[in-house]
PDB file of N, CA, C and O in Angstrom:
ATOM      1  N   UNK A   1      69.565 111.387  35.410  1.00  0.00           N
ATOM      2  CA  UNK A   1      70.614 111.687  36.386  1.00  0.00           C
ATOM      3  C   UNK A   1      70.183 112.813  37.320  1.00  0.00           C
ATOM      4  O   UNK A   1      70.670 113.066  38.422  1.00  0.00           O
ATOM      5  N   UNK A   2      69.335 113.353  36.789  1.00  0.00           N
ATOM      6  CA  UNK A   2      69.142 114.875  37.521  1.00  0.00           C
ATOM      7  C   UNK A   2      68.266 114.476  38.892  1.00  0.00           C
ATOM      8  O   UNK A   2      68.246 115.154  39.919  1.00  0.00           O
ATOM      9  N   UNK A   3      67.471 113.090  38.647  1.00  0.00           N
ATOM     10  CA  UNK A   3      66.616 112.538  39.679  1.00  0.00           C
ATOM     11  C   UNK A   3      67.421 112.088  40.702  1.00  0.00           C
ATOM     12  O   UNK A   3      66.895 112.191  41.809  1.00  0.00           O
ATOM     13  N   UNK A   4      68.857 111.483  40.678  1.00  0.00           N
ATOM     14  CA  UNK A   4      69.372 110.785  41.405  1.00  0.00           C
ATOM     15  C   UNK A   4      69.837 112.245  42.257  1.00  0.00           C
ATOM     16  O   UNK A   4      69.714 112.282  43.481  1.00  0.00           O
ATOM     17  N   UNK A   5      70.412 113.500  41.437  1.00  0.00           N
ATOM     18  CA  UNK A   5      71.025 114.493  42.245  1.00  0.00           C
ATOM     19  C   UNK A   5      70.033 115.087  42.964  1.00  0.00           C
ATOM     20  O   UNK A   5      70.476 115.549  44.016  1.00  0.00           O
ATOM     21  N   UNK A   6      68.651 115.288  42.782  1.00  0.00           N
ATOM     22  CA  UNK A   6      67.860 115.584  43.702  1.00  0.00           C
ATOM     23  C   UNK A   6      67.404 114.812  44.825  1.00  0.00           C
ATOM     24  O   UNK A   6      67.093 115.456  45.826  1.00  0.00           O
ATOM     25  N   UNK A   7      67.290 113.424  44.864  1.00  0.00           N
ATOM     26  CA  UNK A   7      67.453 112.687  45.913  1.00  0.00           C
ATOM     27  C   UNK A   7      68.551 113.028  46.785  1.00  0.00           C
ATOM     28  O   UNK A   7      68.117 113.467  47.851  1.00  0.00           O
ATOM     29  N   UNK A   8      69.787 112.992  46.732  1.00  0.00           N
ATOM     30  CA  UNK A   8      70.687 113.217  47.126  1.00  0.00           C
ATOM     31  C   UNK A   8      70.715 114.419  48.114  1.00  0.00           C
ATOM     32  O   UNK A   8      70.938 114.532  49.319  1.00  0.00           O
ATOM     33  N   UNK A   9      70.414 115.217  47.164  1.00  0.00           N
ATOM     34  CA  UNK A   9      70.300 116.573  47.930  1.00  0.00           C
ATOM     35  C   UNK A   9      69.107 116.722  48.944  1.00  0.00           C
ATOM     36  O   UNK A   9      69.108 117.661  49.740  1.00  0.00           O
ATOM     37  N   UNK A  10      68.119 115.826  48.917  1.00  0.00           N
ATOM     38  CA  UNK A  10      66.881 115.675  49.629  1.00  0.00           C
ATOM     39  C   UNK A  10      67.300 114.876  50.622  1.00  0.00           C
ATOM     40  O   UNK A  10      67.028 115.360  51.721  1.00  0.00           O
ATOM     41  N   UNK A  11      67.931 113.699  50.679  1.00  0.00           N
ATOM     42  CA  UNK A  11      68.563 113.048  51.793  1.00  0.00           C
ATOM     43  C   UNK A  11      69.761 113.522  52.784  1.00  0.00           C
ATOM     44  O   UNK A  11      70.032 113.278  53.960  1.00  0.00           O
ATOM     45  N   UNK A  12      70.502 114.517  51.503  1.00  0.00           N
ATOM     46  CA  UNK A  12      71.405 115.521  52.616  1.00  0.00           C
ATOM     47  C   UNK A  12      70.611 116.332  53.602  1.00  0.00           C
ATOM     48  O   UNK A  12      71.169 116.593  54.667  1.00  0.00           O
ATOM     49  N   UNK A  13      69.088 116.875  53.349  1.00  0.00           N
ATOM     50  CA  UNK A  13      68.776 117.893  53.898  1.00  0.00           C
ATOM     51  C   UNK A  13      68.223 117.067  55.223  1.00  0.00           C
ATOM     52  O   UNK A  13      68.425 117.475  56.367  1.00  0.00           O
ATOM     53  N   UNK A  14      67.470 115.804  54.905  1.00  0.00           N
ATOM     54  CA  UNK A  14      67.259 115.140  56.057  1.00  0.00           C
ATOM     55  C   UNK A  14      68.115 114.278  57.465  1.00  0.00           C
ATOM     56  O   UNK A  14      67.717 113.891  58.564  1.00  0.00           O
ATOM     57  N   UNK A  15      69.524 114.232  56.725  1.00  0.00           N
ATOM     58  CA  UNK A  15      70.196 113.934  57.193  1.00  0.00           C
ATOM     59  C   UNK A  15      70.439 115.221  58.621  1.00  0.00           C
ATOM     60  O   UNK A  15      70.315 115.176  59.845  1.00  0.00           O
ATOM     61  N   UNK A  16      70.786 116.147  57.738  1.00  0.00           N
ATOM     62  CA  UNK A  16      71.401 116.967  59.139  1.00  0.00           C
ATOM     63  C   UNK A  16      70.621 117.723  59.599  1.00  0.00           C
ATOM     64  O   UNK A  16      71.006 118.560  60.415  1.00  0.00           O
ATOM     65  N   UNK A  17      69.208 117.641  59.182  1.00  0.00           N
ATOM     66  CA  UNK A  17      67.283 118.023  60.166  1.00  0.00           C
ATOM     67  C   UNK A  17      67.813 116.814  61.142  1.00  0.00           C
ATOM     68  O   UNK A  17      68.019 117.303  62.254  1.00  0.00           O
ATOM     69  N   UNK A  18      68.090 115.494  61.124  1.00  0.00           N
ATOM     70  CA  UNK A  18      67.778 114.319  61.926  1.00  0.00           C
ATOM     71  C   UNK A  18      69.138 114.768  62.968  1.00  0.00           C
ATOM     72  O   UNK A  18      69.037 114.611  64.185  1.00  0.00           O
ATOM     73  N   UNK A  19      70.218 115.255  62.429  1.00  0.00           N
ATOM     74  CA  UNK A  19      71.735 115.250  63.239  1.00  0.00           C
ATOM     75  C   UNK A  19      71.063 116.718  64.434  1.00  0.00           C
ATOM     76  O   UNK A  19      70.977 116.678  65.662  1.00  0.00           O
ATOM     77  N   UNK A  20      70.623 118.089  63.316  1.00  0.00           N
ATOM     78  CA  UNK A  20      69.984 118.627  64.321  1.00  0.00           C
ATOM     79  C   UNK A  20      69.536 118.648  65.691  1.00  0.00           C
ATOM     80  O   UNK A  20      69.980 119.167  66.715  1.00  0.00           O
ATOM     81  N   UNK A  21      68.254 117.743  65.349  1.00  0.00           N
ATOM     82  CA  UNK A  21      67.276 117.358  66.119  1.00  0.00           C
ATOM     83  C   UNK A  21      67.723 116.767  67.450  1.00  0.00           C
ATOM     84  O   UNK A  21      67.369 117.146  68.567  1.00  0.00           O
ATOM     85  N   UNK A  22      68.737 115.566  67.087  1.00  0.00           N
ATOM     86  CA  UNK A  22      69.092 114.897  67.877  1.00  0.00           C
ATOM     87  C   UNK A  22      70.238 115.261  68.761  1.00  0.00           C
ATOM     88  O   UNK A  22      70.553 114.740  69.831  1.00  0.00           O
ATOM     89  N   UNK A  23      70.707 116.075  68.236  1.00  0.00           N
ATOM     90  CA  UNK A  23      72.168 117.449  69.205  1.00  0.00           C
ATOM     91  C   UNK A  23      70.896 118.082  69.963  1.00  0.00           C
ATOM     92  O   UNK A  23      71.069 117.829  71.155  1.00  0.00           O
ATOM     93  N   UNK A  24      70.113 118.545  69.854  1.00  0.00           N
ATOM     94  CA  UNK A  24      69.100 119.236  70.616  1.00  0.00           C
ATOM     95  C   UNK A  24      68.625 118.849  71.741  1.00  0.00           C
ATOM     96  O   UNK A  24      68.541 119.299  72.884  1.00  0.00           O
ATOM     97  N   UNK A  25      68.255 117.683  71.041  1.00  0.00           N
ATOM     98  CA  UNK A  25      67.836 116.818  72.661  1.00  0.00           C
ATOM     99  C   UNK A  25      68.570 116.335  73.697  1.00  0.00           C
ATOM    100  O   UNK A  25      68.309 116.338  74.900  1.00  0.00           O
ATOM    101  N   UNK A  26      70.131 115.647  72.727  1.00  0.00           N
ATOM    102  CA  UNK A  26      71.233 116.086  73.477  1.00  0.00           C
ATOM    103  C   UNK A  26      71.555 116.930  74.912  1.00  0.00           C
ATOM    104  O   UNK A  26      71.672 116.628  76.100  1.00  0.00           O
ATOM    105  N   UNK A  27      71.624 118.113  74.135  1.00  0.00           N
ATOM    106  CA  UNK A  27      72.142 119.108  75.119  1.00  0.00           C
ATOM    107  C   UNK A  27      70.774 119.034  76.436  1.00  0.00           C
ATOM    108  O   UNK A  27      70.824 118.828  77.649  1.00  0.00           O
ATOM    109  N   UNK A  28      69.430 119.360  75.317  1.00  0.00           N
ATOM    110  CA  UNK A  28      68.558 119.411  76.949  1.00  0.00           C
ATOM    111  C   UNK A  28      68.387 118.279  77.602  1.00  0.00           C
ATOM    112  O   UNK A  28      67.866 118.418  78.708  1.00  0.00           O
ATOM    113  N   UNK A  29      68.658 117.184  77.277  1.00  0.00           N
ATOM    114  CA  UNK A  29      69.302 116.212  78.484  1.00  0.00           C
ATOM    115  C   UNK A  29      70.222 116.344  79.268  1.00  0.00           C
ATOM    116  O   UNK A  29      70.017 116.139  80.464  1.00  0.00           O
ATOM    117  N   UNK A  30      70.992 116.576  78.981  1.00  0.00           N
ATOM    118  CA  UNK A  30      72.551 116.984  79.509  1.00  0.00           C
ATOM    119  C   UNK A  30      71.936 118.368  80.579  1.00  0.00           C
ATOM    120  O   UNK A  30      72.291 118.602  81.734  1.00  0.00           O
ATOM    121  N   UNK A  31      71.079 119.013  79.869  1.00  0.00           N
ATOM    122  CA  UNK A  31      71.120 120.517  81.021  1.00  0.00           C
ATOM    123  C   UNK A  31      70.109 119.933  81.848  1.00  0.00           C
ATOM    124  O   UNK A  31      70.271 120.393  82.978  1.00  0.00           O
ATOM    125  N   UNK A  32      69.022 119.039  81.822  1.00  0.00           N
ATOM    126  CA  UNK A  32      68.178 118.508  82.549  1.00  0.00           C
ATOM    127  C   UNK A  32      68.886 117.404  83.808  1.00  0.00           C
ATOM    128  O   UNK A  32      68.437 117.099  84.913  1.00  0.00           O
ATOM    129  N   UNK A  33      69.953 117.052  83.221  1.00  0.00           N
ATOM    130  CA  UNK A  33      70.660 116.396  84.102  1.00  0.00           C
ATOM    131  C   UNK A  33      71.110 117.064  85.286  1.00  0.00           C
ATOM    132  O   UNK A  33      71.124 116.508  86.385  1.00  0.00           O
ATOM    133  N   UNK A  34      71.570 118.533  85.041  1.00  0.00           N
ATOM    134  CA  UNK A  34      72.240 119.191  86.106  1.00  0.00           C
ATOM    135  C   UNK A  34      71.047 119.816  86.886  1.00  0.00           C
ATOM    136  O   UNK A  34      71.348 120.597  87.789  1.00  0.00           O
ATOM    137  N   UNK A  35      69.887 119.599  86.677  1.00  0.00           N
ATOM    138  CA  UNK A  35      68.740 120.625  87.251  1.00  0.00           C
ATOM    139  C   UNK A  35      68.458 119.472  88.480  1.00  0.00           C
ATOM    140  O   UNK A  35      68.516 118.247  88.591  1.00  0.00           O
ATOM    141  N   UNK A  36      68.061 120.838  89.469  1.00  0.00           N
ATOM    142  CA  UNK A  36      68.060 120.384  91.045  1.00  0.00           C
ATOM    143  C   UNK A  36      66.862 120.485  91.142  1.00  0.00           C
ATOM    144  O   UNK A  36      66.625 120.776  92.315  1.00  0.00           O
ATOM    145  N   UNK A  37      65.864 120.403  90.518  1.00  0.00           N
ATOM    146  CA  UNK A  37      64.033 120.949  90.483  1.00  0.00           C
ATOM    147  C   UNK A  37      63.583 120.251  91.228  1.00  0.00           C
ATOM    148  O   UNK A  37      62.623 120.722  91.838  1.00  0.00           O
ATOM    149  N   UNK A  38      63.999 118.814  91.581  1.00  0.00           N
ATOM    150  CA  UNK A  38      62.708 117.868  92.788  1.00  0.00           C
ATOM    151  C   UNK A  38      64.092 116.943  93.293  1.00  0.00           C
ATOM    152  O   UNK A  38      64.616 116.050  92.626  1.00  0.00           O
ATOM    153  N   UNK A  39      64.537 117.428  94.689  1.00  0.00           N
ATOM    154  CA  UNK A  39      65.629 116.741  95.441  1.00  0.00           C
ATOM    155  C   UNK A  39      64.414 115.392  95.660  1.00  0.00           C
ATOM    156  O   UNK A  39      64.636 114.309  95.119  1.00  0.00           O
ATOM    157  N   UNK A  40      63.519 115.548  96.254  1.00  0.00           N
ATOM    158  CA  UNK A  40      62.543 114.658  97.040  1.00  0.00           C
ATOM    159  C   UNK A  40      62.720 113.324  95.916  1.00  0.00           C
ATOM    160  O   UNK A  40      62.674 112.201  96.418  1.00  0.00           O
ATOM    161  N   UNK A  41      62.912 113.429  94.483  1.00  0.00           N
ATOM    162  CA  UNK A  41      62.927 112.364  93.468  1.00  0.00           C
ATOM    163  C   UNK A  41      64.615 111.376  93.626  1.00  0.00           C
ATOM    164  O   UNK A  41      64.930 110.300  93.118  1.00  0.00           O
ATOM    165  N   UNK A  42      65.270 112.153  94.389  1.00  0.00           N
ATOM    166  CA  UNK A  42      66.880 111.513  94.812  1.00  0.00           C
ATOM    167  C   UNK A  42      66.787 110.481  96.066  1.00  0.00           C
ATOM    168  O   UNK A  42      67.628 109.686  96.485  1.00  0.00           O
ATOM    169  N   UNK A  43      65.430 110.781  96.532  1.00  0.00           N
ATOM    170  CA  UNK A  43      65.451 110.286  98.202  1.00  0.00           C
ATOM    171  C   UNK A  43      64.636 108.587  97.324  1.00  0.00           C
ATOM    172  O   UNK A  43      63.540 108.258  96.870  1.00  0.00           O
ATOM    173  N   UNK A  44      66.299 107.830  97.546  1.00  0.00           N
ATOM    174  CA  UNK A  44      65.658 106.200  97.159  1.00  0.00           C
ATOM    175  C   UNK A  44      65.256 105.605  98.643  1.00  0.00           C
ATOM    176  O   UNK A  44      66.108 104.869  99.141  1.00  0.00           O
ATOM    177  N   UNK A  45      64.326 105.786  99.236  1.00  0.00           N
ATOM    178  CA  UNK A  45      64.090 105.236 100.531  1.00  0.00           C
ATOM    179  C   UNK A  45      63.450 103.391 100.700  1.00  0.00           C
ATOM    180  O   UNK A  45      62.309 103.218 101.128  1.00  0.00           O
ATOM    181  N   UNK A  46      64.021 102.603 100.449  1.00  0.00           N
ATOM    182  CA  UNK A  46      63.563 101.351 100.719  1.00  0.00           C
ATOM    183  C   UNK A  46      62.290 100.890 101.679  1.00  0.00           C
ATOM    184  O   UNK A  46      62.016  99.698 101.810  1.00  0.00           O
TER     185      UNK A  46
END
């Protein structure tokens, strides 16, 4: 039994490393979204 509670607890820890990770990238998408760094990349010129 003690194997199953250490799994457990090993999959909790990866779980919210992965929830982490992925709020992270999150946000710097989200702040990359608002960045004005290259207008010239907005100009869709046909």
């Amino acid at each position: 039994m003690e194997f199953f509670a250490s799994a457990i607890e090993t999959l909790k820890v990866l779980v919210i490393a992965l929830g982490a990770g992925l709020g992270v990238w999150g946000v710097i998408n989200l702040l990359e979204g608002y960045g004005n760094d290259n207008p010239g990349a907005n100009a869709h010129v046909p």
